[in-house]
C-alpha positions in Angstrom: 150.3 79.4 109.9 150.7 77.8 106.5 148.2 78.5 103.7 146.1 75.2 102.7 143.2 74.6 100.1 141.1 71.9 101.7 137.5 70.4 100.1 135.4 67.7 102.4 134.7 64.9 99.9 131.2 64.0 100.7 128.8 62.6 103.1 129.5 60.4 105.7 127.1 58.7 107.5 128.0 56.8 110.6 126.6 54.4 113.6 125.8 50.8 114.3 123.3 49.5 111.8 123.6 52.0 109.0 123.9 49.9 106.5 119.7 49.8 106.5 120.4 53.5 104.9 122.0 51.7 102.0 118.9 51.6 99.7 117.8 55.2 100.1 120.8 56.8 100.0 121.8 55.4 96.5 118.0 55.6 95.3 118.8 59.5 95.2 122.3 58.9 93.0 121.2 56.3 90.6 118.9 53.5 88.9 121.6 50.7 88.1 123.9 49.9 90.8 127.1 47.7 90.3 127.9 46.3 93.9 132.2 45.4 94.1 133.6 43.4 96.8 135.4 40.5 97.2 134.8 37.0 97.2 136.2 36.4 100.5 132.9 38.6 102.1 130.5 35.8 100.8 130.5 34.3 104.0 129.9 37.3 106.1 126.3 37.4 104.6 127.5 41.7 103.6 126.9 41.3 100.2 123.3 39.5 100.1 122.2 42.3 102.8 123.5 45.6 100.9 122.0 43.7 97.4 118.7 43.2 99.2 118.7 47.1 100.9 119.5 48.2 97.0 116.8 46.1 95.3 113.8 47.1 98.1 114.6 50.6 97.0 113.9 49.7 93.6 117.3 49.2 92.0 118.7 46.9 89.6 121.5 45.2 91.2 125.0 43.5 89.5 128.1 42.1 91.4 131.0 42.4 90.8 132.8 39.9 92.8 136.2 39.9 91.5 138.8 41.9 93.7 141.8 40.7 95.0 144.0 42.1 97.6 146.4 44.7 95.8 143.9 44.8 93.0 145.9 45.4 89.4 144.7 47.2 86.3 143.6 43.7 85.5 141.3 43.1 87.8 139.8 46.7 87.5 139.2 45.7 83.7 136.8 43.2 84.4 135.4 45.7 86.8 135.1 47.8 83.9 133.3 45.3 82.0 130.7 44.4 84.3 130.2 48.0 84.9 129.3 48.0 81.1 127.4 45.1 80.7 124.9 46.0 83.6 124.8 49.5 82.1 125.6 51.0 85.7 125.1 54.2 86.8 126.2 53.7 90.2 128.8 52.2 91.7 128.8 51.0 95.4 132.2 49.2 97.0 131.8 47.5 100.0 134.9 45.5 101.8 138.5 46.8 102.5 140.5 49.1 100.8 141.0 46.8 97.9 137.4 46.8 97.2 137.5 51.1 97.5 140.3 50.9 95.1 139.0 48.8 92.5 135.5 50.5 92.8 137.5 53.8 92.0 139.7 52.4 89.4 137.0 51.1 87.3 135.1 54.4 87.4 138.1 56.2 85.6 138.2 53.4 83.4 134.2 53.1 82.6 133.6 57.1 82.2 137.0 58.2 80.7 138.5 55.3 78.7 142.2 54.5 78.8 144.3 52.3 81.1 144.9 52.9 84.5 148.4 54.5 83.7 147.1 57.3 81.9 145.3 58.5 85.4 148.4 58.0 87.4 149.1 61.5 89.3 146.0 63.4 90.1 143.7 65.4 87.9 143.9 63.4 85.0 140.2 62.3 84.2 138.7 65.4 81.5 135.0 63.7 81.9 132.2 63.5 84.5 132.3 60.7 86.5 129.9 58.0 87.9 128.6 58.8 91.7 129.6 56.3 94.1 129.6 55.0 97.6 131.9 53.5 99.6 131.2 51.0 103.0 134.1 49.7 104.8 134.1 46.3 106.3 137.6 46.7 107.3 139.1 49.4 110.1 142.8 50.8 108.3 142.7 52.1 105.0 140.4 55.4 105.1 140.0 54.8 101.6 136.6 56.0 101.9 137.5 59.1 102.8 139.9 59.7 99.6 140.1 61.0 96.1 143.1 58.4 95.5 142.5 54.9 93.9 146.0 52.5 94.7 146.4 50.2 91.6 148.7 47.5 91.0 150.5 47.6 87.5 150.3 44.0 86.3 153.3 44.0 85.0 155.8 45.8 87.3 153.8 45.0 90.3 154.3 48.7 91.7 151.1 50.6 92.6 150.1 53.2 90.8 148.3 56.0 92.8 145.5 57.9 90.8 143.7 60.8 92.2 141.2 63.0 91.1 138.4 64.6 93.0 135.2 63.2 91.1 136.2 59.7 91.9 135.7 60.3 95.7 132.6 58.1 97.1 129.6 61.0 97.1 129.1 58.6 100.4 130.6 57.1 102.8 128.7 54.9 104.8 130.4 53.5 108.6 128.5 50.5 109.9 130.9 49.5 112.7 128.8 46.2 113.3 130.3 45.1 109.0 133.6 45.1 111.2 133.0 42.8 113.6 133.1 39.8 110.9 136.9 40.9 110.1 139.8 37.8 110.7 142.2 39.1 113.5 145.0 39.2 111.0 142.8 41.4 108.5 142.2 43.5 112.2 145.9 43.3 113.2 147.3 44.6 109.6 145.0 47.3 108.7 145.0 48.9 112.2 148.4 49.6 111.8 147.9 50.8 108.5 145.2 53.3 109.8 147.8 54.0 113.0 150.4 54.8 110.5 148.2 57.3 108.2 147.5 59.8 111.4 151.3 59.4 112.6 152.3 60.1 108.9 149.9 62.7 107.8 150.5 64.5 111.6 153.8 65.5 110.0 154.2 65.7 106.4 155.1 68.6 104.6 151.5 69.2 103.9 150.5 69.1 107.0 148.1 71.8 108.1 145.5 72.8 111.0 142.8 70.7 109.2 144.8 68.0 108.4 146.6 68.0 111.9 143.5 68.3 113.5 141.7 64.8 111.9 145.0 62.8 112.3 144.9 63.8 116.2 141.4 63.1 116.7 142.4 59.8 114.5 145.4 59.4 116.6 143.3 59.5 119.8 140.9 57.0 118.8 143.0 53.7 117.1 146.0 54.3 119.8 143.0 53.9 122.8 141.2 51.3 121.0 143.5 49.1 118.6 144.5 46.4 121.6 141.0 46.3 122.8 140.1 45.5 118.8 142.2 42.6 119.0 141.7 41.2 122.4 137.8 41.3 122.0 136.4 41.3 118.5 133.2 41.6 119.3 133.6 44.9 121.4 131.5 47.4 119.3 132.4 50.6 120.8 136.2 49.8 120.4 135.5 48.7 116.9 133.4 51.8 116.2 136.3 54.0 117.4 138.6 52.7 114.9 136.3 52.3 111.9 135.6 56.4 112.8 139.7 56.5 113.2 140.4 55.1 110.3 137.9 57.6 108.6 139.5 60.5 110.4 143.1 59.7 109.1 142.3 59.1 105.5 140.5 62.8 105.6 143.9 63.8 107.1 146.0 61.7 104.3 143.2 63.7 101.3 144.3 67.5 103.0 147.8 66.7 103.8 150.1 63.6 102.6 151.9 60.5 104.1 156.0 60.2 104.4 158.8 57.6 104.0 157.1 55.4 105.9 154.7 54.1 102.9 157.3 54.8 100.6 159.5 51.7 101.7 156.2 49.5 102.3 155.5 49.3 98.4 158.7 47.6 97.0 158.3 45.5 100.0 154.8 44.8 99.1 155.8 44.2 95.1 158.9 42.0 95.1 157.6 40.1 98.6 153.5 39.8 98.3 153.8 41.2 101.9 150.1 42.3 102.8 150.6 46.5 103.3 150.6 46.9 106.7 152.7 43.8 107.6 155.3 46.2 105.2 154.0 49.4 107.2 154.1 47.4 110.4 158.2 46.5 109.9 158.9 50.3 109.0 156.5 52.3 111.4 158.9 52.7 114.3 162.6 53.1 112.6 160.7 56.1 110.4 159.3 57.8 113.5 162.7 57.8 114.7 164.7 59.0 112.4 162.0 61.9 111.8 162.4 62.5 115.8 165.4 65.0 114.6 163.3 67.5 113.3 159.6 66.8 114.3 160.4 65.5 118.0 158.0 68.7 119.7 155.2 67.2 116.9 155.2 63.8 117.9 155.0 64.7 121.4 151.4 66.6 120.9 150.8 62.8 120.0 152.2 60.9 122.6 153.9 62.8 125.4 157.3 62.4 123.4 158.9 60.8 120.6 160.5 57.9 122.5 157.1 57.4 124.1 155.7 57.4 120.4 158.5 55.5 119.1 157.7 52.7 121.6 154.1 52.6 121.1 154.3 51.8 117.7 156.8 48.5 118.2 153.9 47.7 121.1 151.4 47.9 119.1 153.0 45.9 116.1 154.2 43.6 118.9 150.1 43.0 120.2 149.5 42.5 116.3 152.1 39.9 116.0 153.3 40.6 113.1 156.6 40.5 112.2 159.0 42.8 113.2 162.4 42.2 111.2 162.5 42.4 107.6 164.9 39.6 107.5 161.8 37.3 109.2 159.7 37.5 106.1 162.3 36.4 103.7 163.4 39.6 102.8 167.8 39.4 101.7 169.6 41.6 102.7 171.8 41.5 99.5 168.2 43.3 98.0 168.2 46.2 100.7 169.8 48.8 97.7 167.5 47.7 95.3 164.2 48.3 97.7 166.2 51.0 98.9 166.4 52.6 94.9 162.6 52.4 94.3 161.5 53.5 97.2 163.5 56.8 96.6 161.2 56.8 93.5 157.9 56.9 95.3 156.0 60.4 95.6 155.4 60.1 99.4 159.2 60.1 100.0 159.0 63.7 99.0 156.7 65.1 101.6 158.4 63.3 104.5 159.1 66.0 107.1 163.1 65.2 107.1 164.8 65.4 103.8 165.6 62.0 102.4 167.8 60.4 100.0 168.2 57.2 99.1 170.8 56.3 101.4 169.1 57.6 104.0 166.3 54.8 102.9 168.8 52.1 103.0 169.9 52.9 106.0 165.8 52.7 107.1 165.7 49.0 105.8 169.0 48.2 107.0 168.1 49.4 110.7 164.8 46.7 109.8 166.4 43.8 108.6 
């Protein structure tokens, strides 16, 4: 039994309708709230409704509607400065994981000074932070559920991963029914994502009975309800099960860490613009094979065996429709070493359960092209 150190983050509250809690729940953290989403959740009517929840309970409201997907230290700036100009002592993201990254990112920024790069690496922040709360619209990332902020450096384009504990949302709040608005792309892409943190996390080198335990539970839920997602949007309970899945593989991601697999997604995502988990999506399967040497017996407490795991993860891309060869998206080969070379570089290379060097890595993108 490996020794492991493991801290639950904060609250989560979950079930159909909670957003209503909204107002109360931040009443008790703060007085000046700075709500961060994107523009695109205008038309889902999300924003007006949280703003009006906050205000009812008597606090002064800002938005911040300025996140992009991938969101770079840029962005977070101007998060920064609306944070200041509102005077905020509470910060609330609601959206996808860009929107929980941003949020994060500009709460190191606005409590500890500096540029995002000084935070890169965990543990970096010396100062109190602002309590926050994080409500996912979107069913992948399980950014709520993390002390890690994913930035973009604006000028390398490679994300910058930033952890520290007293970023984490104090509250994470699970409305299933903020998912049902969700394009089918944005539901294709970021279920994988989430399907790739519990079969990554299962077996890192981190991994431990906590860890092992939320990925399986996470496991359970998104591999049971993904298809149904897709085929019928509006199916609450199957959309409920993978908001909650999503949840219970970015708890497992916080106690444990991911592998290879995300390591080769974040060139692609920098040099190509691909959206994450089309990247993960065109990786998932070749990774879970070529870790089938040495964790075969773990991927089978997943999914009867490895093959059988193996194939459900092309399936599922497959019901996605996303693309499945790197050479589809525009990707040349003549680029593979180069991907190949800074993926090698990336943290979450080192805590994938088989060894790997870089030419083990270009042999990954190779067998995906």
């Amino acid at each position: 039994m490996p020794p492991f150190d493991v801290t639950p983050l904060g609250r989560l509250i979950f079930g159909a309708g909670s957003l209503t809690q909204l107002g109360g729940v931040a009443a008790r953290l703060g007085k000046r709230a700075l709500l961060v989403c994107d523009p695109g959740l205008n038309s889902t009517g999300h924003p007006v409704r949280a703003k009006a929840f906050l205000e009812a309970s008597g606090l002064s409201v800002s938005v911040f509607n300025g996140v992009k997907e991938n969101p770079t230290d840029a962005v977070v700036q101007l998060g920064v400065q609306a944070a200041a100009e509102h005077q905020a002592d509470l910060l609330i993201a609601l959206g996808g994981g860009s929107a929980m990254d941003c949020t994060k990112g500009i709460n190191f920024l606005f409590t500890n000074g500096g540029k995002m790069a000084d935070y890169r690496g965990h543990d970096k922040a010396t100062k109190p932070m602002l309590p926050s709360i994080g409500i996912p619209t979107t069913t992948g990332t399980g950014s709520e559920a993390q002390s890690y902020a994913l930035i973009t450096d604006a000028s390398t384009h490679m994300k910058m991963a930033c952890g520290d504990k007293k970023v984490a949302f104090r509250v994470a709040i699970l409305d299933p029914e903020l998912t049902i608005t969700q394009p089918t792309f944005v539901s294709a892409v970021t279920g994988i994502d989430a399907i790739s943190h519990a079969v990554e996390s299962f077996v890192s080198k981190k991994a431990n009975p906590y860890s092992r335990m939320c990925a399986q539970q996470a496991w359970n839920l998104l591999s049971t309800n993904f298809e149904t997602s897709l085929k019928n949007p509006t199916d609450l309970s199957a959309r409920a099960n993978m908001q909650l899945g999503a949840y219970f593989a970015g708890m497992s991601i916080e106690a444990s860490m991911l592998g290879v697999c995300h390591s080769c997604a974040n060139p692609l995502t920098a040099h190509y613009s691909l959206t994450h988990g089309v990247a993960i999506g065109l990786m998932l399967s070749h990774v879970v094979e070529f870790n089938s040497q040495v964790v075969a017996k773990d991927y089978a407490t997943l999914s009867g065996s490895a093959n059988q795991l193996v194939n459900h993860c092309r399936r599922f891309v497959e019901a996605a429709r996303l693309p499945t060869r790197l050479r589809d998206v525009g990707v040349h080969e003549g680029i593979l070493p180069i991907l190949a070379h800074e993926a090698n570089e990336q943290w979450t290379a080192r805590f994938n359960p088989r060894e790997v060097q870089e030419s083990d890595i270009l042999d990954l993108l190779q067998a995906a092209w």
